[in-house]
N, C-alpha and C positions, 0 to 999 in steps of 0.2 A: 382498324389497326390493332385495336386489342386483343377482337376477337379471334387471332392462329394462340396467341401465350395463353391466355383466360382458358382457350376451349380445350390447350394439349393438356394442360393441367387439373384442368374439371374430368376429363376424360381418365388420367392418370387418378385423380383422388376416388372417383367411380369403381374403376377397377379392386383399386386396394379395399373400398368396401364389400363390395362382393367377394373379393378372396378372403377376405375377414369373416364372412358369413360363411363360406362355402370350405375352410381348412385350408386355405392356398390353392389347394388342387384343382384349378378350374384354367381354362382356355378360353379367352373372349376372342380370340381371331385377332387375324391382321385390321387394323380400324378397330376393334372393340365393333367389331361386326355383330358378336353374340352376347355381347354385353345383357340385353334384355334378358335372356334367358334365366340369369343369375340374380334379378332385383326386382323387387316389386310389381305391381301394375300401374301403383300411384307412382311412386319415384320414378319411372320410367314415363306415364305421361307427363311430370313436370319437366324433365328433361328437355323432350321433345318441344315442352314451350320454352325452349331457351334458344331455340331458331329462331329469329324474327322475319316479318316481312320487310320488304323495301321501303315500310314508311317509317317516320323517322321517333315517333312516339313508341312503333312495336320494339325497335330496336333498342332503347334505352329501358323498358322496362323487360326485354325479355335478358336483356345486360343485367339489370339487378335482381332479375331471378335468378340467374346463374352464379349472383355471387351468394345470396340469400340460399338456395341449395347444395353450390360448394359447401359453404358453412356449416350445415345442417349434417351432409356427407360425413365432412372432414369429422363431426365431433360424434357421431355414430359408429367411423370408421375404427378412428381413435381406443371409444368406450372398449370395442367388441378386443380390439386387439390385446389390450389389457388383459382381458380375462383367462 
């Protein structure tokens, strides 16, 4: 249930990191297809742990990983655009 709101907007604060990094000028594709391209290797495997499997422990912690790297996004995003 939470996870289409949580993921459009993890997705959305993703982005605006990357174009923070990269001058706006960047294209991640329809889906944030190309997203990788534009961030890290680690920020981009943690990402990918914020899919869980079908069991019901992966999903509540790959849940608080993605609010725990929202987080982290959101206040890197934040810092860069400032400057």
């Amino acid at each position: 249930m939470l996870e289409i709101p949580l993921r459009k907007m993890f997705l959305r604060m993703l982005f605006w990191h990357a174009a923070s990094l990269h001058g706006f000028a960047i294209n991640v594709g329809k889906a944030q297809r190309f997203l990788k391209h534009y961030i890290d290797t680690d920020l981009w495997g943690n990402i990918l742990r914020t899919y869980p499997t079908a069991e019901i422990d992966d999903v509540w912690m790959s849940l608080q990983l993605l609010m725990q790297e929202f987080n982290d996004v959101a206040i890197r995003a934040t810092w860069l655009g400032g400057q």
